[in-house]
TILO-350930 format. One record per residue (C-alpha): x, z negated, y; residue in one letter. Coordinates in pm, whole numbers, plus 50000, padded with zeros to 5 digits. Layout:
XZYa ...
This chain:
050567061903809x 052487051004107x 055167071804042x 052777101504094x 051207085804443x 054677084304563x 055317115904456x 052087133704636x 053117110804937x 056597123804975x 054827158404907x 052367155505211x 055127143205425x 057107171705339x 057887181305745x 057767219805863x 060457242505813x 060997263706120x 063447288006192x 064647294006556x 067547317406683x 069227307407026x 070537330107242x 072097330807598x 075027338107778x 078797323307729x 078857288207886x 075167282107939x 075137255407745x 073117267507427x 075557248807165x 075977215807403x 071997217207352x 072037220806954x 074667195306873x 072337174407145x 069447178406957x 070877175006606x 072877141106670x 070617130406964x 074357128607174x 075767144407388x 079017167507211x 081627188407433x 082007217307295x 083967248407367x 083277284807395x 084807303307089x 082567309206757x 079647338106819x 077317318106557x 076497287506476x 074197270806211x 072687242606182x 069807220806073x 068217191106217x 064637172206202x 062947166806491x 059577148006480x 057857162706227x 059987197806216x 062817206906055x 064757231106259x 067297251806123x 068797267106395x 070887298406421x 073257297106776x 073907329606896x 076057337907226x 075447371907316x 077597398407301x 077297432107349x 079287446907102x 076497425206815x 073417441006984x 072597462706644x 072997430106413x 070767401306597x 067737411006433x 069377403906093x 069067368306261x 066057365906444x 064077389206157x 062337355206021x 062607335906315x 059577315206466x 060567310806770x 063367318007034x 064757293507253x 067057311207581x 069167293407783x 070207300308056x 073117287808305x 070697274308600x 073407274508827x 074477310408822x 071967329908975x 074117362608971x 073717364308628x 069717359108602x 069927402808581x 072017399108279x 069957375608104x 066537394608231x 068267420408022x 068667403107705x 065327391907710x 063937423907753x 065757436607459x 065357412707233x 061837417307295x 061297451307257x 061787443506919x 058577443006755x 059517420306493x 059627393006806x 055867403106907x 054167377306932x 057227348606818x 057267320307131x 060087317207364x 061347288607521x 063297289207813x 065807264307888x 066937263708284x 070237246408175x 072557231808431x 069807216208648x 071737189508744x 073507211408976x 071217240808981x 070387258509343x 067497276609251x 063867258009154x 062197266008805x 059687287708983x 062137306109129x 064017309708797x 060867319908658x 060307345908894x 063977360308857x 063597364908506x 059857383608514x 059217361708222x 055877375908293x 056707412308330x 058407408207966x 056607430907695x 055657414907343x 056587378707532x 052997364707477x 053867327707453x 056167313007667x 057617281107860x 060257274608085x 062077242608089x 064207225208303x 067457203908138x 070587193808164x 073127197007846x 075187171008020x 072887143208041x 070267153307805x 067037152908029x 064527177707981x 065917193707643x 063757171407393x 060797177707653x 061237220907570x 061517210307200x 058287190607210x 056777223807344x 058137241107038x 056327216406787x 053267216407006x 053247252806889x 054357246706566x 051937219306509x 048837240406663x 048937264906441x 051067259706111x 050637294005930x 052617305606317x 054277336206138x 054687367706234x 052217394106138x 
């Protein structure tokens, strides 16, 4: 009998599997931000693999977490990648401004994707901690608004070097996650 009560506890306690895709530009920090979030420290990395895939718990969510850098040449493959995704998380370098265009651009094509109808984003403004530009203003230079099939969406402020703010656009994520569990796409 107790066997079978631990059993249905470890059941219930089972957490959430989610699956998000993150995407951004080279050196924006997106795999700085996974290895953050998967070994709660901070990890130098480097610039060189075009995926990366992990899987970490957070709270009551288990991520598993497919790290894309963009590249133009992959365009017509992502969506083997994001196809069962529930959510996106973008980052974006916070502290160059002359490419908020480029990554407006990714958005907006990732998006036009109607498998992503409907799937949230999250926005990370990496690099705050020597960013020029406010998160309104970010906000505002990427039309997050403007952005078709985007219907659910938050922008948050971090930096990859000292970890502030990144857990804070995770606990977004699981606010979603956790509001409505069945958060697949339709």
């Amino acid at each position: 009998m107790g066997q079978q009560i631990q059993k249905a506890i470890a059941f219930v306690k089972q957490p959430q599997k989610r699956s998000v895709c993150i995407f951004g530009l080279d050196q924006a920090g997106k795999t700085t931000i996974l290895y953050y979030m998967k070994d709660n420290k901070i990890v130098a990395t480097t610039s060189q693999a075009r995926f990366n895939f992990e899987v970490f718990q957070y709270q009551d969510i288990q991520f598993k977490v497919c790290d894309l850098q963009y590249n133009q040449n992959m365009r017509l493959i992502y969506h083997h990648y994001y196809s069962n995704c529930d959510a996106i998380v973008f980052v974006i370098d916070s502290s160059d401004s002359q490419r908020f265009n480029q990554a407006k651009e990714i958005l907006e094509f990732l998006y036009q994707d109607q498998i992503l109808k409907n799937i949230p984003l999250l926005v990370l403004a990496n690099k705050q901690d020597i960013a020029v530009l406010s998160i309104q203003q970010i906000q505002e230079d990427l039309q997050l608004n403007q952005i078709q099939n985007i219907q659910n969406w938050h922008i948050q402020g971090c930096s990859s070097i000292t970890g502030q703010g990144i857990k804070e656009g995770f606990n977004w994520l699981v606010n979603i996650f956790n509001s409505n569990p069945k958060n697949k796409k339709k």
